[in-house]
N, C-alpha and C positions, 0 to 999 in steps of 0.2 A: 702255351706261348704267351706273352706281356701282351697287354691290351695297350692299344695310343690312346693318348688323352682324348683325341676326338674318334666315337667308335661311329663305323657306318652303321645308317639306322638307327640312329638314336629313338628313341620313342619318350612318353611323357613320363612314364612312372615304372618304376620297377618295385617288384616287391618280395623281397628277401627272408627266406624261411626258413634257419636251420632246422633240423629233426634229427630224435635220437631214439630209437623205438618206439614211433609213438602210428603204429599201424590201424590200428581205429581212428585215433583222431586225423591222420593225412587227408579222407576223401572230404572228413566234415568241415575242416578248414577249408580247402581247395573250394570249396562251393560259399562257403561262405564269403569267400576274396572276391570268388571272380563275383558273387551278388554283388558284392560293397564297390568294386571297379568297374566294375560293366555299366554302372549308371551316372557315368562322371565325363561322358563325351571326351574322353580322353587315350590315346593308345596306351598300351597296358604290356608287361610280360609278369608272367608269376614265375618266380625261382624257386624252386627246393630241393635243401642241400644235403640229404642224408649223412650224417656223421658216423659211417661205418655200424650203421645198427646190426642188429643180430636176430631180429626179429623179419616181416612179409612188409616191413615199411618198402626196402628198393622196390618188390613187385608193385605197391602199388601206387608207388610213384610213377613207373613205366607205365601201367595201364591208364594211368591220367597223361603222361605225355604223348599214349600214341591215339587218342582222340583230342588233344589241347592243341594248337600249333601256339599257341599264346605261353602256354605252360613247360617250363625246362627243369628236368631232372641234372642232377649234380650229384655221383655216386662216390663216397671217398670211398677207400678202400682199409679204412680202419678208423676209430676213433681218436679222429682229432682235438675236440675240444669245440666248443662253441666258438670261441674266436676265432681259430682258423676254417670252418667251417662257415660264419658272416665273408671272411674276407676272401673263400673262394665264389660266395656271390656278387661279394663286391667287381671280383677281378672279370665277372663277365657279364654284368649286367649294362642294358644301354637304355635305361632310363634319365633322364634330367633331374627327376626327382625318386627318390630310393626311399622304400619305406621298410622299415626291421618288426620283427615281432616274432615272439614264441612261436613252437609247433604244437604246444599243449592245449590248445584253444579257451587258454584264461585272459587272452589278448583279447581284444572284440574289433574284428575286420569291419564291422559297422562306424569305428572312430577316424577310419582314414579320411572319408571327406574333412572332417573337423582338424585334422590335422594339416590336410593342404591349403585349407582354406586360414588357416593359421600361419604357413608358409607364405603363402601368398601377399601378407603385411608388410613381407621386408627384412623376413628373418631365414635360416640357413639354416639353423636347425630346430625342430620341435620335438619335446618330450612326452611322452604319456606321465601322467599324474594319477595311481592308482588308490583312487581318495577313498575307497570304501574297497578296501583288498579282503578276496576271498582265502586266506589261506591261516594256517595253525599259525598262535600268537609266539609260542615258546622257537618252536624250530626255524620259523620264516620272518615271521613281524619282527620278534626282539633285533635278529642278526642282523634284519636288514633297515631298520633304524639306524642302529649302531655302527653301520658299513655307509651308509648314506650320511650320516651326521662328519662322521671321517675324510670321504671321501669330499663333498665340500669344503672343509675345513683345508685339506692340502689342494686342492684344484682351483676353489674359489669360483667354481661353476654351481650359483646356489641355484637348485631344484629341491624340489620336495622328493622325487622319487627316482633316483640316477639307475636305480636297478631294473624300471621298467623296459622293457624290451620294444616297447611301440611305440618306434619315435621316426620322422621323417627329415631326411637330410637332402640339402641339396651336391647335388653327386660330385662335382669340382671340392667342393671342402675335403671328402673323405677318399677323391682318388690316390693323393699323396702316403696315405697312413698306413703302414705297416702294422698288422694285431698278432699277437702271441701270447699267450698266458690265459688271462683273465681280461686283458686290457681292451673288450668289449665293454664292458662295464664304465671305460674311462673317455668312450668314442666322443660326448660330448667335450671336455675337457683337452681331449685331443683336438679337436675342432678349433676350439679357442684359440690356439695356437695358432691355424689357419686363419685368427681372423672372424671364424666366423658369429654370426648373431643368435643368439640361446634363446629358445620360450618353451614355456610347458604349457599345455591345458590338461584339463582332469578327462579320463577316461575310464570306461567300462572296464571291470573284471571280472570272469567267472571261476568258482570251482572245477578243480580239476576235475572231470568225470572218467575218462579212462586213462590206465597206462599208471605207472610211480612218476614221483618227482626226481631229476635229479639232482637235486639241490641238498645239500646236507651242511653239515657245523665246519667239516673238515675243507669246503670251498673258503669259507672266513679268511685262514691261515693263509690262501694262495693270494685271497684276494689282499690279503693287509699285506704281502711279498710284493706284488705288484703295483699299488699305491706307494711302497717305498718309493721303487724304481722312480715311477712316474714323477716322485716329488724332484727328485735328482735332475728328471729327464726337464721339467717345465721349467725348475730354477736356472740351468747351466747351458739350455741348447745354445743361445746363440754364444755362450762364453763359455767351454768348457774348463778353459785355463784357470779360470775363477776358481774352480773345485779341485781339479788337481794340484793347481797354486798353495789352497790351503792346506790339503795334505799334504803338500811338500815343506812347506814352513812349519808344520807343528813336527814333520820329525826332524829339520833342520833346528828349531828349537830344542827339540827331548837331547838332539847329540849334544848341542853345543851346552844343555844344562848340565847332559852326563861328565862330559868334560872339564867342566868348573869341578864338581863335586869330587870326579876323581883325585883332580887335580891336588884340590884343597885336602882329602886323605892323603895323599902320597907326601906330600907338606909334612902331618903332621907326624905319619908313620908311615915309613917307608914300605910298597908293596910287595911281599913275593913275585919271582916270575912269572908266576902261573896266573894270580888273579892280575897282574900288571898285562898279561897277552890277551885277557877277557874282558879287563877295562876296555884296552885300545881296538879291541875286535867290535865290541859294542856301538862303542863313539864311531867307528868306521861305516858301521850297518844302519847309522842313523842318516848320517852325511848321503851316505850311498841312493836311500830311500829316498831323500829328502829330493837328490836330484832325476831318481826314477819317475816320481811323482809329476817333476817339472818338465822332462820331456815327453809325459803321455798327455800332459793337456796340450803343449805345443802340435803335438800332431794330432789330439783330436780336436786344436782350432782350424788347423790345415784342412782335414777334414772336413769338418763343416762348409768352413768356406769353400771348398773346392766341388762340394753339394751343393752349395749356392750358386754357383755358376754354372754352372751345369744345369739346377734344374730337378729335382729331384721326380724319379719315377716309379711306379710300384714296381717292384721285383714279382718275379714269378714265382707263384705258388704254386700253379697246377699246372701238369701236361695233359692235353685234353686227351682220351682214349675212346675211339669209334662214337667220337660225336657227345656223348653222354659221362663216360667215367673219368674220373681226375683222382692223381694220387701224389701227394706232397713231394716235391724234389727235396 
């Protein structure tokens, strides 16, 4: 069911942990956090959101929630994806401040103080900066240079390291944002949007010790599909008419130039029937477009605006199941 913007019991910090068969490293992290939050005089909840693994991760997720009351399992019922998999902790977490990070324990739960204490300056969201990264140069460093230098360059949220996973956000920025795809990756930049205030400091990395990575070449591709999107979505949110405007004038233009041209052939030499019904079918398909174009940005300015008044809410992702299991509606 939809969370309100105001949940009962808020607490101070929540902290949010996708996993994807990663049944060794579950208990090590888990003790790891609660060492790193237990010594911050602060109320606390630990989330972990299993992404449909196929592996004894669910088991032993359960067996830390039924000696944790601090500690909440979140079971999907197939592989989501990491995004949606954040944003079913997002959708039930009641901390003020929300902290992200890997299940692979290459995060280091010892950075979170540095990171709230970094919040605590006046800023809304803080990044990890993974300034001495442990991971293969060819497969992970190069792509993710290269994905990170991009991603800046269309966002204009300049960080050193947008791919790090351990970053603290204050929970009002990120209740509004809807994730799907890859667009974890673009959570700060999404933020932006809200408004909100960007920092990084450098943090710890470790090698991965158990369990595969699942990060591969073919993530790239999704991710440079969803930086598209994103660039579309940051330039036109509050105008989309702006966009559909220009696709409507460039085929408003292509008709009216096919039209000259015909024109000026039929002038010179008289058309057959047949290319004379495929000129005017053409010039027709331009016009046609030109004004399709112009009523989909009118109503997705309608839209917006009628988002604005209102109020915008998170949509439901999950229905909860006997307390513990959620599966995507």
């Amino acid at each position: 069911m939809a969370e309100m913007n105001t949940k009962k019991n808020d607490l101070d910090i929540s902290v949010v942990v996708p996993v994807y068969n990663e049944e060794q490293n579950v208990p090590l992290l888990y003790d790891a956090i609660k060492r790193s939050v237990s010594g911050l005089d602060l109320s606390f909840e630990i989330i972990f959101i299993d992404d449909g693994s196929n592996d004894s991760t669910g088991d032993r997720l359960r067996e830390i929630a039924a000696k944790d009351t601090a500690f909440r399992a979140v079971l999907l019922r197939r592989n989501f994806g990491q995004s949606s998999a954040m944003a079913a902790g997002f959708s039930i977490c009641r901390g003020r401040i929300v902290i992200t990070m890997d299940g692979d324990l290459q995060n280091d739960p010892a950075d979170i103080p540095q990171l709230l204490s970094k919040l605590n300056e006046g800023y809304d969201v803080v990044s990890g900066w993974r300034r001495n990264r442990q991971d293969k140069l060819v497969i992970r460093k190069v792509p993710s240079f290269i994905a990170n230098r991009l991603i800046c360059s269309v966002t204009h949220v300049n960080l050193r390291d947008t791919g790090c996973a351990l970053k603290a956000y204050r929970r009002e920025v990120i209740e509004g944002i809807r994730l799907y795809g890859e667009m974890h990756r673009f959570l700060p930049a999404l933020t932006k949007v809200e408004g909100a205030r960007i920092s990084e400091i450098p943090v710890n990395h470790h090698a991965r010790k158990f369990g595969k990575s699942k990060y591969n070449l073919t993530r790239t591709f999704r991710v440079l599909m969803d930086l598209s999107s994103l660039n579309i979505f940051l330039k036109y949110l509050q105008a989309p008419l702006r966009f559909f405007g220009k696709l409507g004038a460039a085929a408003v233009g292509l008709g009216c130039a096919a039209l000259v041209w015909f024109f000026m052939l039929f002038m010179r030499h008289p058309m057959p029937v047949g290319e004379m019904n495929i000129a005017v079918t053409l010039v027709f398909l331009f016009f046609v477009s030109g004004l399709q174009f112009l009523f989909l940005g009118l109503v997705a300015s309608l839209i917006v605006k009628t988002g604005e008044r209102r109020g915008r809410t998170l949509s439901p992702l999950l229905t909860e199941r006997n307390g513990e299991r959620y599966e995507s509606e």
